[in-house]
mmCIF file as Biopython writes it, N, C-alpha, C and O atoms, coordinates in Angstrom:
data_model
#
loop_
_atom_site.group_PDB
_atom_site.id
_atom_site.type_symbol
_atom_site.label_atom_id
_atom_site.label_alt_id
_atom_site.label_comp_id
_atom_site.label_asym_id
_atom_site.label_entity_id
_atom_site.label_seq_id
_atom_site.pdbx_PDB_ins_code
_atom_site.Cartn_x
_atom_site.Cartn_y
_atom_site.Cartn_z
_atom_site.occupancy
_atom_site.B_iso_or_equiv
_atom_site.auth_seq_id
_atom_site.auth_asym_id
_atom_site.pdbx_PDB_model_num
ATOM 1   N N  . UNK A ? 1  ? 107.740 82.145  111.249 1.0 0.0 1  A 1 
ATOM 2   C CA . UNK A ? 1  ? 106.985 81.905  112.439 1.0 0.0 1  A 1 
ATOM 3   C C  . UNK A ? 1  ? 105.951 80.801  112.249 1.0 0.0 1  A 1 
ATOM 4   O O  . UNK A ? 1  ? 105.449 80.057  113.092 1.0 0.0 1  A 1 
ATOM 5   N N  . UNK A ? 2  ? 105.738 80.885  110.815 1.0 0.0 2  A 1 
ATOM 6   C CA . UNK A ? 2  ? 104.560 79.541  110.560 1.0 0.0 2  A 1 
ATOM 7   C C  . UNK A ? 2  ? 104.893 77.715  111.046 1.0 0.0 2  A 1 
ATOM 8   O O  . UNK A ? 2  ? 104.313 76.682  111.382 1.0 0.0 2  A 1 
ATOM 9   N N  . UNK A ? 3  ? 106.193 78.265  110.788 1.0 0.0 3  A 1 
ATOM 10  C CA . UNK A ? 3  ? 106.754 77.081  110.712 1.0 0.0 3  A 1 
ATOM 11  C C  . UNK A ? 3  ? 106.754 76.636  112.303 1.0 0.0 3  A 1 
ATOM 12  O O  . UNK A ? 3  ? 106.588 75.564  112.884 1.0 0.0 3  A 1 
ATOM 13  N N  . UNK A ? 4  ? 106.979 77.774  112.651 1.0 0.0 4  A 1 
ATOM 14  C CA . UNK A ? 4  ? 107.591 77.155  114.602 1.0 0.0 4  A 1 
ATOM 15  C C  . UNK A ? 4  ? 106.321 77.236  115.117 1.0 0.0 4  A 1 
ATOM 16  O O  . UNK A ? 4  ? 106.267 76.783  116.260 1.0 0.0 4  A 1 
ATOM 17  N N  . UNK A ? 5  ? 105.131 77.709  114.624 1.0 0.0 5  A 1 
ATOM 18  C CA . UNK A ? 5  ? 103.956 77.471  115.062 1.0 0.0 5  A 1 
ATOM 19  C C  . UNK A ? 5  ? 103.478 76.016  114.964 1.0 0.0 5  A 1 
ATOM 20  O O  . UNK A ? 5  ? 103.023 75.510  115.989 1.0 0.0 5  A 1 
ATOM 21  N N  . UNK A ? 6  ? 103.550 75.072  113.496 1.0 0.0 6  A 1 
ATOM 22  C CA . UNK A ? 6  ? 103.192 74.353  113.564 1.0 0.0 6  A 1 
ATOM 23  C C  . UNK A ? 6  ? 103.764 72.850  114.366 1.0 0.0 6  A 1 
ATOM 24  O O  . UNK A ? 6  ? 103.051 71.998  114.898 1.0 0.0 6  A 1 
ATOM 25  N N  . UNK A ? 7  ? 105.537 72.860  114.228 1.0 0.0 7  A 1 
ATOM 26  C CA . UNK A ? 7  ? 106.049 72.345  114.610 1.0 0.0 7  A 1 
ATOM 27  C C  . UNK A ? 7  ? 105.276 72.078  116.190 1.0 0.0 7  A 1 
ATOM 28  O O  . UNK A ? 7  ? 104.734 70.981  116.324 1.0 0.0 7  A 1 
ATOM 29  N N  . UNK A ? 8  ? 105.210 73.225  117.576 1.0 0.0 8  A 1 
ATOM 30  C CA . UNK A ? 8  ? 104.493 73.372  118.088 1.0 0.0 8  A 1 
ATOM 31  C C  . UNK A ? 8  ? 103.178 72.927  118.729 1.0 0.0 8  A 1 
ATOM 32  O O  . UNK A ? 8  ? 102.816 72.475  119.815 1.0 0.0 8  A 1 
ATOM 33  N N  . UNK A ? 9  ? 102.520 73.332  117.319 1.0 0.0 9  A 1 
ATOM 34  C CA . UNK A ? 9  ? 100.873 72.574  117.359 1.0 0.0 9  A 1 
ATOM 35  C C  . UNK A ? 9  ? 100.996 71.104  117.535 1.0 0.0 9  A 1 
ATOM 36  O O  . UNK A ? 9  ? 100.467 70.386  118.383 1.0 0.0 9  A 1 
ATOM 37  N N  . UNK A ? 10 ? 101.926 70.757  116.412 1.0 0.0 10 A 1 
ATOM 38  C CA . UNK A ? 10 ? 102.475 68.892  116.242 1.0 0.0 10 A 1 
ATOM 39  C C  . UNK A ? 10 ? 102.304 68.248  117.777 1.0 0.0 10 A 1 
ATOM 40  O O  . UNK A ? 10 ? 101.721 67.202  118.064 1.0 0.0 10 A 1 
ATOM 41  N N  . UNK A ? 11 ? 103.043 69.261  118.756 1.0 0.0 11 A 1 
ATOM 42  C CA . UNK A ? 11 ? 104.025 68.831  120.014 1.0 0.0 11 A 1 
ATOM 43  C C  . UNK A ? 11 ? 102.656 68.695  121.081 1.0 0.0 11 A 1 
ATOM 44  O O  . UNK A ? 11 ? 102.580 67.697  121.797 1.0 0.0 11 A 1 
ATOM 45  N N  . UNK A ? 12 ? 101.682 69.669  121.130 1.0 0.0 12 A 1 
ATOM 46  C CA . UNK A ? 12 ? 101.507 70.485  122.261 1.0 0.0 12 A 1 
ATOM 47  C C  . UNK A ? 12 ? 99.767  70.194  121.933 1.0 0.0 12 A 1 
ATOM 48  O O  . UNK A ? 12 ? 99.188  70.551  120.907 1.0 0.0 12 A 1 
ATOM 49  N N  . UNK A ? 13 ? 99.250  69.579  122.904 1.0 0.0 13 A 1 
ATOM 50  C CA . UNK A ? 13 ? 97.782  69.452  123.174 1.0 0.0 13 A 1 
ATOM 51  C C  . UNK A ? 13 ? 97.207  70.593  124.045 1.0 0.0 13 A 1 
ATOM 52  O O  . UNK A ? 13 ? 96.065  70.954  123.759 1.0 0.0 13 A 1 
ATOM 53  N N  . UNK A ? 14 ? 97.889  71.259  125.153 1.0 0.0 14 A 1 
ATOM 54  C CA . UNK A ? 14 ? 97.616  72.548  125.890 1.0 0.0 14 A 1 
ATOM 55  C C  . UNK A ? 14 ? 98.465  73.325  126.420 1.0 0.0 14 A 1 
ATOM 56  O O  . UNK A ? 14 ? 99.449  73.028  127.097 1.0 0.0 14 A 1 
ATOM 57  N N  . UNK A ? 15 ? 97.922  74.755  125.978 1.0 0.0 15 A 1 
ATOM 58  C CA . UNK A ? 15 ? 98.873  75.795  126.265 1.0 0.0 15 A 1 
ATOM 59  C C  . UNK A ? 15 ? 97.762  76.410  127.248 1.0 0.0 15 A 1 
ATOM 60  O O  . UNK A ? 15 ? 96.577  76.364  126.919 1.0 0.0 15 A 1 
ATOM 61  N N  . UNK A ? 16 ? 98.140  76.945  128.374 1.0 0.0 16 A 1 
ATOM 62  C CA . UNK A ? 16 ? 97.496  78.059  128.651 1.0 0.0 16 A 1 
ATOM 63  C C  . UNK A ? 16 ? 97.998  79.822  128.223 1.0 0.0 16 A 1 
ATOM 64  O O  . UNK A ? 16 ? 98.694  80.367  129.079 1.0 0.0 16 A 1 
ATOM 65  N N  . UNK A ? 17 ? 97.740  80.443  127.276 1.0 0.0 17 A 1 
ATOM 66  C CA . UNK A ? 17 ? 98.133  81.168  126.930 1.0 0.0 17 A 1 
ATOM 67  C C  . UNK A ? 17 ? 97.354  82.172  126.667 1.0 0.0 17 A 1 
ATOM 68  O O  . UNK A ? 17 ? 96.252  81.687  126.410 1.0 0.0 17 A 1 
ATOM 69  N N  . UNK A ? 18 ? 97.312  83.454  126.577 1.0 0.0 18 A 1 
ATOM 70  C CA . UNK A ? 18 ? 96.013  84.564  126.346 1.0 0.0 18 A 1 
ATOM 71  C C  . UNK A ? 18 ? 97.518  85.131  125.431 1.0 0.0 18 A 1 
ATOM 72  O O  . UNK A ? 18 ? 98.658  85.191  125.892 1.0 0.0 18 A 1 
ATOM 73  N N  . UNK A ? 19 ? 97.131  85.444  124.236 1.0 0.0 19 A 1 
ATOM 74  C CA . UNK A ? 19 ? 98.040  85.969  123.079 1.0 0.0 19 A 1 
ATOM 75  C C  . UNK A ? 19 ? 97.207  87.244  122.575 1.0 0.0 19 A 1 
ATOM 76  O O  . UNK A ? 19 ? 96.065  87.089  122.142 1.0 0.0 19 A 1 
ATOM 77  N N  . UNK A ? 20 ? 97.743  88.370  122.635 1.0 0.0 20 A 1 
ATOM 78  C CA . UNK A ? 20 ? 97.151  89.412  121.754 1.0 0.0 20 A 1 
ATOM 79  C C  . UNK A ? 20 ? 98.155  90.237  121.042 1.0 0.0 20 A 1 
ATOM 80  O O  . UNK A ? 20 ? 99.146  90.616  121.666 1.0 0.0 20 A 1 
ATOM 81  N N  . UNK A ? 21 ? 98.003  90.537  119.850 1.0 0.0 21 A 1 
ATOM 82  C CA . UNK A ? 21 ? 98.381  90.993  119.153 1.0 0.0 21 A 1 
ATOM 83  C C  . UNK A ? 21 ? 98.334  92.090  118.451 1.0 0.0 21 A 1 
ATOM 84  O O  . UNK A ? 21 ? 97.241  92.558  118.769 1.0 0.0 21 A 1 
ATOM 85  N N  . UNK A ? 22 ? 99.029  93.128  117.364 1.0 0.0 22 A 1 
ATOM 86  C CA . UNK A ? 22 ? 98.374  94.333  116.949 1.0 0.0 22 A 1 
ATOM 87  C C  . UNK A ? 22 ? 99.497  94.797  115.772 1.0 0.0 22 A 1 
ATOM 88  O O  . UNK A ? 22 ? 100.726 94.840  115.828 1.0 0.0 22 A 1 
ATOM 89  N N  . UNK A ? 23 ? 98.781  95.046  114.947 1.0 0.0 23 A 1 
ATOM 90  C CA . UNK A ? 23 ? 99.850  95.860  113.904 1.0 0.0 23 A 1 
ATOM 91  C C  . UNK A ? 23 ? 98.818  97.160  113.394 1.0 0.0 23 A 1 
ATOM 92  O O  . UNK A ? 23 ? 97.623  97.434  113.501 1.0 0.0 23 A 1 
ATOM 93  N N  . UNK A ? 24 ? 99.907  97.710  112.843 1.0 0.0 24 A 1 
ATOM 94  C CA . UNK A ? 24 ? 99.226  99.439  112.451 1.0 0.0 24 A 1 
ATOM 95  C C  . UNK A ? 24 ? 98.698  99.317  111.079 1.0 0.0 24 A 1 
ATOM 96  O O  . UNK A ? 24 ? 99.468  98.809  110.263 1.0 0.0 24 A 1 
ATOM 97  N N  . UNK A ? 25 ? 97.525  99.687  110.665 1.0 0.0 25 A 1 
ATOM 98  C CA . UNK A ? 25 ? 96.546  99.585  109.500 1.0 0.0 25 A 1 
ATOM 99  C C  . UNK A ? 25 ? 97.291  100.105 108.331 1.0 0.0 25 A 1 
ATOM 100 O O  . UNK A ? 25 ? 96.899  99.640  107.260 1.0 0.0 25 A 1 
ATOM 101 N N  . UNK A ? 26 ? 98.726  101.350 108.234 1.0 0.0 26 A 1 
ATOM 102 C CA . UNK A ? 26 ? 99.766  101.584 107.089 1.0 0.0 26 A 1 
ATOM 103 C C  . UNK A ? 26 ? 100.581 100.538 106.938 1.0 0.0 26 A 1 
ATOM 104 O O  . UNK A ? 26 ? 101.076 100.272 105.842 1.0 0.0 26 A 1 
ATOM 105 N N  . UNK A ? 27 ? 100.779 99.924  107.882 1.0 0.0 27 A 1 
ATOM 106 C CA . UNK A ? 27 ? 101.984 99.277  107.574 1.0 0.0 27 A 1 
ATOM 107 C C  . UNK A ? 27 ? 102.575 99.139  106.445 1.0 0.0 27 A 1 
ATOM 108 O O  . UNK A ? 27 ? 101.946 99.700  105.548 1.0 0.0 27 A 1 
ATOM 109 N N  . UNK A ? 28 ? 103.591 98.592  106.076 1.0 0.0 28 A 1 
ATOM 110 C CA . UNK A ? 28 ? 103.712 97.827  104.458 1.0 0.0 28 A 1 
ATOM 111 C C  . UNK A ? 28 ? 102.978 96.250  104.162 1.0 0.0 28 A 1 
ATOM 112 O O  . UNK A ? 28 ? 103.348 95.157  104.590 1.0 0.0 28 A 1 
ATOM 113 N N  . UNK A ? 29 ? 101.914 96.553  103.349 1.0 0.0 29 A 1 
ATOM 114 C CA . UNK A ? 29 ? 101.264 95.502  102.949 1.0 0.0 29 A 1 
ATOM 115 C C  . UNK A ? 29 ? 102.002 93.793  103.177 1.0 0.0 29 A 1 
ATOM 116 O O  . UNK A ? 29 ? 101.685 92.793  103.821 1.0 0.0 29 A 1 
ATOM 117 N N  . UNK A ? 30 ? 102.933 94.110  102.405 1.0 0.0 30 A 1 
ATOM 118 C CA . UNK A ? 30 ? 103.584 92.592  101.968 1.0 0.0 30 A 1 
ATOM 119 C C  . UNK A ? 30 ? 105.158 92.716  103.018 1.0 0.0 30 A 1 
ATOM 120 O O  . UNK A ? 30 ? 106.168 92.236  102.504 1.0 0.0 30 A 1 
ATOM 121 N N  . UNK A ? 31 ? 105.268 93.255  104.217 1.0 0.0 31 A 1 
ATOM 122 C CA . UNK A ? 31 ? 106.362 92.959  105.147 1.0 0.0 31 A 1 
ATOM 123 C C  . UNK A ? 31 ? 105.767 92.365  106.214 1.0 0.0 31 A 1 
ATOM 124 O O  . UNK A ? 31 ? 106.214 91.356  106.760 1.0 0.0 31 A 1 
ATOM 125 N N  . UNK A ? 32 ? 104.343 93.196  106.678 1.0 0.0 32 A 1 
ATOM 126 C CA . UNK A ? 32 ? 103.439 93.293  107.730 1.0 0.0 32 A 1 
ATOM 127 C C  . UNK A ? 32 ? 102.525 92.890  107.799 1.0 0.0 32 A 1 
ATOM 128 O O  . UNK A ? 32 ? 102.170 91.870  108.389 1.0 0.0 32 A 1 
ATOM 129 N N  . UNK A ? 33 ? 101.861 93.725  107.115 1.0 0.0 33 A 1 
ATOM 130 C CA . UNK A ? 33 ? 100.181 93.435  107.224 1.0 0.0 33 A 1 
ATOM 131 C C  . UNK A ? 33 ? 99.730  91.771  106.871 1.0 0.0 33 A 1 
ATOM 132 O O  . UNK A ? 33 ? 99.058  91.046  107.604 1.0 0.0 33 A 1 
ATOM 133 N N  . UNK A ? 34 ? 100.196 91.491  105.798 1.0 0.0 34 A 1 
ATOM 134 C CA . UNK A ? 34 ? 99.681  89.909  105.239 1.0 0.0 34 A 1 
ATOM 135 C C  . UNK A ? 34 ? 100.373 88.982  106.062 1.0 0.0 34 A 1 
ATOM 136 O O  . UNK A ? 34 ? 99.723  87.936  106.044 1.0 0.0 34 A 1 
ATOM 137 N N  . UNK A ? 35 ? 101.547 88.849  106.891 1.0 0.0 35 A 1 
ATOM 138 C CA . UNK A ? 35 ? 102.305 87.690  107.508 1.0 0.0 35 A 1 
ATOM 139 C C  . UNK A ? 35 ? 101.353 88.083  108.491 1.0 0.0 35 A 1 
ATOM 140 O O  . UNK A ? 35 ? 100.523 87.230  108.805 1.0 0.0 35 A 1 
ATOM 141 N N  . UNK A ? 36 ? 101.287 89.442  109.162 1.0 0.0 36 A 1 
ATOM 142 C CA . UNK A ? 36 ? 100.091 89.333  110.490 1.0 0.0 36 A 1 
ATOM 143 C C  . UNK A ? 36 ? 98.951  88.640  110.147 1.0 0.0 36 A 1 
ATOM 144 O O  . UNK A ? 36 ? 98.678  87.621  110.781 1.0 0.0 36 A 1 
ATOM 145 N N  . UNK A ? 37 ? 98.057  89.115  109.024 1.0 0.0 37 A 1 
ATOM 146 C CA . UNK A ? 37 ? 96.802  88.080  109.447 1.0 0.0 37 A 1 
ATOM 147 C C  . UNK A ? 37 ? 96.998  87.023  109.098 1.0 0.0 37 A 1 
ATOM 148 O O  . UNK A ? 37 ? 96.219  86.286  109.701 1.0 0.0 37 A 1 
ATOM 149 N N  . UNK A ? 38 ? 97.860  86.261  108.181 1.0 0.0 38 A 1 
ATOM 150 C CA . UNK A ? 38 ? 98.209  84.988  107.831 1.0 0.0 38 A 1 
ATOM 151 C C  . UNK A ? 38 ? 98.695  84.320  109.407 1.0 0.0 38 A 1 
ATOM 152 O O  . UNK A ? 38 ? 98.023  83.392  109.855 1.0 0.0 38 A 1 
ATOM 153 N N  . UNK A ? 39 ? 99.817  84.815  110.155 1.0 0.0 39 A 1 
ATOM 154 C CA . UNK A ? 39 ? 99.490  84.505  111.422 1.0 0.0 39 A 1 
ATOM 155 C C  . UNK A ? 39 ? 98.608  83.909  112.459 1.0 0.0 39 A 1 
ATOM 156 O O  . UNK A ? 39 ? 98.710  83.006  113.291 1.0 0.0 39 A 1 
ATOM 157 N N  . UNK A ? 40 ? 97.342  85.099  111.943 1.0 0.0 40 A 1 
ATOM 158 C CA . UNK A ? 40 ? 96.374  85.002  113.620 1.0 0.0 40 A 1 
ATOM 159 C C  . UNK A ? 40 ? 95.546  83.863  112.825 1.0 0.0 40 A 1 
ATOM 160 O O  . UNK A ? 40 ? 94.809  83.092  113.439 1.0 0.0 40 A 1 
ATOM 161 N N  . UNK A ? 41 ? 95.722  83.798  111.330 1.0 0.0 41 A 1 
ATOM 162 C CA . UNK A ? 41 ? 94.719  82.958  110.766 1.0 0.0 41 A 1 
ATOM 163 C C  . UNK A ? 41 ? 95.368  81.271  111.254 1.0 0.0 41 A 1 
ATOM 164 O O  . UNK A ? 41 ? 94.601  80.392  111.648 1.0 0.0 41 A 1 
ATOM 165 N N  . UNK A ? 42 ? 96.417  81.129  111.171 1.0 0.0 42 A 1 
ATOM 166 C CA . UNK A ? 42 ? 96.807  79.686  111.492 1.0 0.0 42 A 1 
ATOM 167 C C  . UNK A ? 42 ? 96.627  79.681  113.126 1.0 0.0 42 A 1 
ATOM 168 O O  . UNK A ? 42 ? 96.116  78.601  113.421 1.0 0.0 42 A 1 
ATOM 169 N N  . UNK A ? 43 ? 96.840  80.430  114.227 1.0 0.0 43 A 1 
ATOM 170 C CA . UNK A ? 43 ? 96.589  80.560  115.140 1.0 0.0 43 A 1 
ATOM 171 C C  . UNK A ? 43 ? 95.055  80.323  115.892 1.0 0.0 43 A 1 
ATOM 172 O O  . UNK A ? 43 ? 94.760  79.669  116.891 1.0 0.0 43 A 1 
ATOM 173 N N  . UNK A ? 44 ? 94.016  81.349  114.735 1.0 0.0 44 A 1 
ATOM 174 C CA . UNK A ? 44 ? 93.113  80.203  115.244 1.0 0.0 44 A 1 
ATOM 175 C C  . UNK A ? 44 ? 92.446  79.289  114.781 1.0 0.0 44 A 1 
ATOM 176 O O  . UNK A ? 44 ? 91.544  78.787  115.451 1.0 0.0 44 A 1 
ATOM 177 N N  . UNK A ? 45 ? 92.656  78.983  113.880 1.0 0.0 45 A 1 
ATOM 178 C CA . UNK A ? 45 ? 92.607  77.371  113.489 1.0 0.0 45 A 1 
ATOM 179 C C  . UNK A ? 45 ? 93.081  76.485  113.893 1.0 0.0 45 A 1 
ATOM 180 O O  . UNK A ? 45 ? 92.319  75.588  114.254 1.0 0.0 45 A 1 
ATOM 181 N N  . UNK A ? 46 ? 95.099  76.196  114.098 1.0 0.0 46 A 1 
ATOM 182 C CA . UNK A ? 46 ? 95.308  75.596  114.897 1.0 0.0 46 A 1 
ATOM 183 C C  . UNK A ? 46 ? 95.729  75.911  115.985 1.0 0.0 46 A 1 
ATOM 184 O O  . UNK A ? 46 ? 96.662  76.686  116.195 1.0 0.0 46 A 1 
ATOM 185 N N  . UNK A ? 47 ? 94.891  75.171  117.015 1.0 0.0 47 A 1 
ATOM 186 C CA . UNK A ? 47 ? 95.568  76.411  118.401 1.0 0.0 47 A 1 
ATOM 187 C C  . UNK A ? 47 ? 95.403  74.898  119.716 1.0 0.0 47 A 1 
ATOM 188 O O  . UNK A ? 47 ? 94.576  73.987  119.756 1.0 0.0 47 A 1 
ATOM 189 N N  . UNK A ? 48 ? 96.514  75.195  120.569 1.0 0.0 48 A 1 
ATOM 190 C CA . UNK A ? 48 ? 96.051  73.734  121.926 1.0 0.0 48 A 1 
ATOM 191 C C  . UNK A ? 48 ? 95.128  74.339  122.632 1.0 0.0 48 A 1 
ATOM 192 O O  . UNK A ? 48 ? 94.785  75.491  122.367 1.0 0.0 48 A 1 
ATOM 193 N N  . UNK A ? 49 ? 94.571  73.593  123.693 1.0 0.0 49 A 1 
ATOM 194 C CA . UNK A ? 49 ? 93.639  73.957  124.735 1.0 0.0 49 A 1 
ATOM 195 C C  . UNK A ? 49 ? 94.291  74.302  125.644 1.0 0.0 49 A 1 
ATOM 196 O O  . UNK A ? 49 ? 95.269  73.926  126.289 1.0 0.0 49 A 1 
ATOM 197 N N  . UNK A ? 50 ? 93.014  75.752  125.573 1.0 0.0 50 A 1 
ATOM 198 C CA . UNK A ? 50 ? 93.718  76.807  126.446 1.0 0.0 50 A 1 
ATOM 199 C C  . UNK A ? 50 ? 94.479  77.878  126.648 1.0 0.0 50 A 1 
ATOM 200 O O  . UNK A ? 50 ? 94.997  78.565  127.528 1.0 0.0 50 A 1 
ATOM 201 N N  . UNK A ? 51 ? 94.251  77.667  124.606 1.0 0.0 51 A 1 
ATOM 202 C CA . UNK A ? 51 ? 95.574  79.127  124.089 1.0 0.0 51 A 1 
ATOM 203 C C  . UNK A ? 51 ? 93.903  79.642  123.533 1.0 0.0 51 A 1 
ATOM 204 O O  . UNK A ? 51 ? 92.855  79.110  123.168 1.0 0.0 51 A 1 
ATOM 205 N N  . UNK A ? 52 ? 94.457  80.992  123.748 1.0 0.0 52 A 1 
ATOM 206 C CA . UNK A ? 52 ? 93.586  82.355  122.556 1.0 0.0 52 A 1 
ATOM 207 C C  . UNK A ? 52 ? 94.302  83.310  122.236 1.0 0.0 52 A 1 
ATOM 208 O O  . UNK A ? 52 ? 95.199  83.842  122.891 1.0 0.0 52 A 1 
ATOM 209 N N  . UNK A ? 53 ? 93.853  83.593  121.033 1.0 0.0 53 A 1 
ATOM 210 C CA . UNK A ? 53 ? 94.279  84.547  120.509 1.0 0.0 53 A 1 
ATOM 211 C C  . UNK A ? 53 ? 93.132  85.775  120.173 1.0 0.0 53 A 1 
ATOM 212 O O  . UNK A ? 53 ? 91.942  85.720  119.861 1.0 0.0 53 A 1 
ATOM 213 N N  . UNK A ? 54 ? 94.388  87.274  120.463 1.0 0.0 54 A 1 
ATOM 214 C CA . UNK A ? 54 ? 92.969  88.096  120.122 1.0 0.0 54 A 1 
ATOM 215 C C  . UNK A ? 54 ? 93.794  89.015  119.162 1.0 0.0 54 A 1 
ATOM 216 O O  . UNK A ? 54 ? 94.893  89.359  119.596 1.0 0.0 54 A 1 
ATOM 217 N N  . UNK A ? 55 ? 93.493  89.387  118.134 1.0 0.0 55 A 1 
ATOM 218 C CA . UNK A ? 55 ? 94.218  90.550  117.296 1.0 0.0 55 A 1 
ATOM 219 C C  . UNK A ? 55 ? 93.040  91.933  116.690 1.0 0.0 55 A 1 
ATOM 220 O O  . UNK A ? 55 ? 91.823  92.113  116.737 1.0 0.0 55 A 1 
ATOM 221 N N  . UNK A ? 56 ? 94.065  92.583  116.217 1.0 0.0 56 A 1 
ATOM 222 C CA . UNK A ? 56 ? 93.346  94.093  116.484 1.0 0.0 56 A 1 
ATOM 223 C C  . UNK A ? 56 ? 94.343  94.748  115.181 1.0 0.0 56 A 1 
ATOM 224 O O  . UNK A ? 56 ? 95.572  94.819  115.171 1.0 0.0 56 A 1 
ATOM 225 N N  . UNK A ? 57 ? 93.762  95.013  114.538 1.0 0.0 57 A 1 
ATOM 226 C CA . UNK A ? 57 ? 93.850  95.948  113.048 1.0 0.0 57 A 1 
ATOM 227 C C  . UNK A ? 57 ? 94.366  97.246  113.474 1.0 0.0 57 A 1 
ATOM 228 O O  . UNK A ? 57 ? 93.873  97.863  112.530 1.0 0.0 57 A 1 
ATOM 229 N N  . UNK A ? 58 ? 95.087  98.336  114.282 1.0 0.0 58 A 1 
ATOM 230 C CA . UNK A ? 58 ? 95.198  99.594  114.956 1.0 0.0 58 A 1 
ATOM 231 C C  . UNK A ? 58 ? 94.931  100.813 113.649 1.0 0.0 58 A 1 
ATOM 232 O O  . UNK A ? 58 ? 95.866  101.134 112.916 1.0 0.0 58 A 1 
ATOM 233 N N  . UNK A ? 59 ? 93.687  101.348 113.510 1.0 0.0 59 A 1 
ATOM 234 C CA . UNK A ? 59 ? 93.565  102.662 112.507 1.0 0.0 59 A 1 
ATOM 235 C C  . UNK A ? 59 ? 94.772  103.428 112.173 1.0 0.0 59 A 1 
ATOM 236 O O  . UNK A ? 59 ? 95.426  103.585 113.204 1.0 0.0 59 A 1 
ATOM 237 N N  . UNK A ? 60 ? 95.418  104.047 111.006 1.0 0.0 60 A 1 
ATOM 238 C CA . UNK A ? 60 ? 95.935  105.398 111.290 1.0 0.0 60 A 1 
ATOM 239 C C  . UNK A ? 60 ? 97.302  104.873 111.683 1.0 0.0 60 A 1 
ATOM 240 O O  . UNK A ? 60 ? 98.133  105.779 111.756 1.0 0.0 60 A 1 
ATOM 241 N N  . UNK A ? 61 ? 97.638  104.001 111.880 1.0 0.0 61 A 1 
ATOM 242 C CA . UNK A ? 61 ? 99.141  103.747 112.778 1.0 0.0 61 A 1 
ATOM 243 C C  . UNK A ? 61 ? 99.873  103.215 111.323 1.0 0.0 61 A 1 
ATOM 244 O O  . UNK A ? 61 ? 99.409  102.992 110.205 1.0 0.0 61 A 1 
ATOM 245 N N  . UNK A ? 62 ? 101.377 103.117 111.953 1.0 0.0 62 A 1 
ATOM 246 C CA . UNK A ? 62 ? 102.205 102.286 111.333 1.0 0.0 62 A 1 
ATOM 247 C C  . UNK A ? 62 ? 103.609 102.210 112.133 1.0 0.0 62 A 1 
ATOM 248 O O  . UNK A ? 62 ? 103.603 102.830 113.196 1.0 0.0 62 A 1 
ATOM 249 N N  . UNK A ? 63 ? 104.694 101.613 111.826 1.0 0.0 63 A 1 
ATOM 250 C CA . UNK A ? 63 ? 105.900 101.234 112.665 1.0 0.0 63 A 1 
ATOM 251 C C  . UNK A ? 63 ? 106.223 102.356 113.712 1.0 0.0 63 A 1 
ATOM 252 O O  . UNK A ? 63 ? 106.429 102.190 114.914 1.0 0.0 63 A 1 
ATOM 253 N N  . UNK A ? 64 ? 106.224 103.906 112.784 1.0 0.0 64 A 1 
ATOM 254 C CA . UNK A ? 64 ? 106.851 104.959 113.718 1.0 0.0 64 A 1 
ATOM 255 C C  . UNK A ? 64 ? 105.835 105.519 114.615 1.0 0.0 64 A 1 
ATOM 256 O O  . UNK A ? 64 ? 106.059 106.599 115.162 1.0 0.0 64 A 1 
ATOM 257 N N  . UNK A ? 65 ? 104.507 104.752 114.859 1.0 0.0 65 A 1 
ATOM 258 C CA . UNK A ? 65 ? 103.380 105.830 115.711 1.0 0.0 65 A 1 
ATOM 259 C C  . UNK A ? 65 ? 103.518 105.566 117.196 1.0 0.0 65 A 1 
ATOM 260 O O  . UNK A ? 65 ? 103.983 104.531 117.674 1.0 0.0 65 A 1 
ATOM 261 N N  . UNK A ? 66 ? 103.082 106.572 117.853 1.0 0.0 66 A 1 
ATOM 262 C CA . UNK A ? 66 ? 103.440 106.535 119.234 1.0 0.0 66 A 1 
ATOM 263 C C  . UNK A ? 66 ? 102.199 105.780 119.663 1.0 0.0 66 A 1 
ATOM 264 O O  . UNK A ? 66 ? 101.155 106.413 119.818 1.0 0.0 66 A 1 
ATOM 265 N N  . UNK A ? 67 ? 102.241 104.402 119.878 1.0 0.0 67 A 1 
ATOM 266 C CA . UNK A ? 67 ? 101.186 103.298 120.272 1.0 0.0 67 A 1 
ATOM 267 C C  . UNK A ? 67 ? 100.530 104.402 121.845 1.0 0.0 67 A 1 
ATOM 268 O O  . UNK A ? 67 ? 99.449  104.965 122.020 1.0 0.0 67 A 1 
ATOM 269 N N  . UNK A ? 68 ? 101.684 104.318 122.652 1.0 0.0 68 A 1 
ATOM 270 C CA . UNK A ? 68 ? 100.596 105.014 124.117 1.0 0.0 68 A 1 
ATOM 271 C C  . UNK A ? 68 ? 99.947  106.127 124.091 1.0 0.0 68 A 1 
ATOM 272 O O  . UNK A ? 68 ? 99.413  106.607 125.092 1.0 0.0 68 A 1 
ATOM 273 N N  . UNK A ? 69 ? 99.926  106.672 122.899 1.0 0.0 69 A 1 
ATOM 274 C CA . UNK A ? 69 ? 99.045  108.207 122.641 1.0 0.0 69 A 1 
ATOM 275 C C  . UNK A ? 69 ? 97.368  107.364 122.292 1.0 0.0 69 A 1 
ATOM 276 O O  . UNK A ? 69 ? 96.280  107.926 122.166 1.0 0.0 69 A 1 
ATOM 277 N N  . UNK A ? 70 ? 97.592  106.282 122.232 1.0 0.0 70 A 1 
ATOM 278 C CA . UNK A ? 70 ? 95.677  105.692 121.731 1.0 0.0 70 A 1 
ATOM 279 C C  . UNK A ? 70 ? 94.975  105.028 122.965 1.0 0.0 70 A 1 
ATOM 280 O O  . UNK A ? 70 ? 93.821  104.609 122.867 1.0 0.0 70 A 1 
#
């Protein structure tokens, strides 16, 4: 995804975009958790005008949790 992000960034001076995001705080470290914040980290650093990003750490969760019970 890094990749098609930057390619992207290369292209694109403005996005209007509201991006939010979320992974579960068990996850598996090195499938999940680290590509997510490595993610939101290039995201907001490089980002066009008019994109945001918002991400959210979810407590207690992981792949199998029932997200609409929170």
């Amino acid at each position: 995804m890094i990749g098609l992000e930057s390619m992207l960034s290369a292209k694109t001076t403005e996005l209007h975009v509201d991006l939010y995001v979320t992974v579960g705080e068990n996850e598996d470290p090195h499938r999940f958790l680290h590509p997510f914040k490595r993610l939101v980290k290039v995201l907001e650093e490089r980002h066009p005008r008019g994109f945001s990003v918002k991400s959210f750490l979810e407590p207690g969760k992981d792949h199998s949790a029932d997200w609409e019970s929170t």
